[in-house]
C-alpha positions as CSV (number, residue, x, y, z in Angstrom):
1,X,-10.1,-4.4,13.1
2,X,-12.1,-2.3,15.6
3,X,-14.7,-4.4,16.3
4,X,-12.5,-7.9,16.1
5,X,-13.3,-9.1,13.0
6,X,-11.6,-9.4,9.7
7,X,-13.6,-9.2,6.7
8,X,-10.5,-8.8,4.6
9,X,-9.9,-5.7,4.4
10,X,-10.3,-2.5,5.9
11,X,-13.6,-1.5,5.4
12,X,-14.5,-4.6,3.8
13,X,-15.1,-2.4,0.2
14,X,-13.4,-3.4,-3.0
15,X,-9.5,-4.0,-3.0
16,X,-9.6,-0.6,-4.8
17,X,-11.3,0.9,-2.0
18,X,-9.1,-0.5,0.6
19,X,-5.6,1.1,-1.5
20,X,-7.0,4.3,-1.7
21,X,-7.6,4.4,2.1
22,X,-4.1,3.2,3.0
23,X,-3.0,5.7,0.4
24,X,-5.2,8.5,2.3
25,X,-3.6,6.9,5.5
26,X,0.0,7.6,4.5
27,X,-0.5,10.7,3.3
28,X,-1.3,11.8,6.9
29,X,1.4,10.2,8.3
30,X,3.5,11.6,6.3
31,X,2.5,15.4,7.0
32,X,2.6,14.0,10.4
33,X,6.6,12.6,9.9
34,X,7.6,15.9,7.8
35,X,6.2,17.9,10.7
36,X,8.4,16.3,13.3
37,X,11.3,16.4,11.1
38,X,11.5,12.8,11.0
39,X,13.0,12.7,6.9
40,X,13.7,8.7,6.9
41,X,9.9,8.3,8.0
42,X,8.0,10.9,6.0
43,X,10.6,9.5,3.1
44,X,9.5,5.9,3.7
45,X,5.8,7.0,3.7
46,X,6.0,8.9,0.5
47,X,7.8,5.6,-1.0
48,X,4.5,3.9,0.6
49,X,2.3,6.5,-0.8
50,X,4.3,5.9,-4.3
51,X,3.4,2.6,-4.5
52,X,-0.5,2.9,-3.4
53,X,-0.9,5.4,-6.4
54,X,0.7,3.2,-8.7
55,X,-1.5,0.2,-7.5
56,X,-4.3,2.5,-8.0
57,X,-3.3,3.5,-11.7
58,X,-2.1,0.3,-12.4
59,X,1.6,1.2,-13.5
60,X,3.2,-0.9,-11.0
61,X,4.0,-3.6,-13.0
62,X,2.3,-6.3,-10.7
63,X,0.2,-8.9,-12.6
64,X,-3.3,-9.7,-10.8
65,X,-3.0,-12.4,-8.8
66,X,1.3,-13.1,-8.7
67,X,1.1,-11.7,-5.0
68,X,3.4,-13.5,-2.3
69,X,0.7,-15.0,-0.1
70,X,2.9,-15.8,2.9
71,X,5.0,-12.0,2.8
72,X,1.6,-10.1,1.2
73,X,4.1,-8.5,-1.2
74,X,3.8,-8.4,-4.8
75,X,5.9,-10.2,-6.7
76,X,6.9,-9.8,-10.3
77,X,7.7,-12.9,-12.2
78,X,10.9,-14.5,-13.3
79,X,12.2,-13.9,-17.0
80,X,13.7,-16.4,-19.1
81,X,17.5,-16.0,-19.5
């Protein structure tokens, strides 16, 4: 954070808030990567950008809360064999 604190989140709005600006974020990096004809970064990015939407529509598959704490990834749970 800019000003040295951490209020959880990037702007401290909602966690919807927060995925649409990483998502805005990436995008721009992206352009940025494609521009310099860097095509494992601007492909990487669009995978990130991927994922944001899908956060944001709620197709990803990720049930609220089952998040990894310690890696901050999500984390889908185990099925019964």
């Amino acid at each position: 954070m800019p000003n040295g604190t951490d209020s959880g989140g990037a702007g401290g709005g909602s966690s919807r808030e927060n995925i649409a600006y990483v998502r805005q974020m990436l995008a721009e990096l992206a352009q940025v990567a494609r521009k310099e004809r860097a095509d494992l970064l601007a492909y990487l990015l669009e995978m990130a950008f991927t994922e944001a939407s899908d956060l944001l529509t709620d197709r990803s598959g990720v049930i609220k809360g089952e998040r990894n704490q310690s890696a901050g990834m999500a984390v889908k749970p185990a099925r019964k064999v």
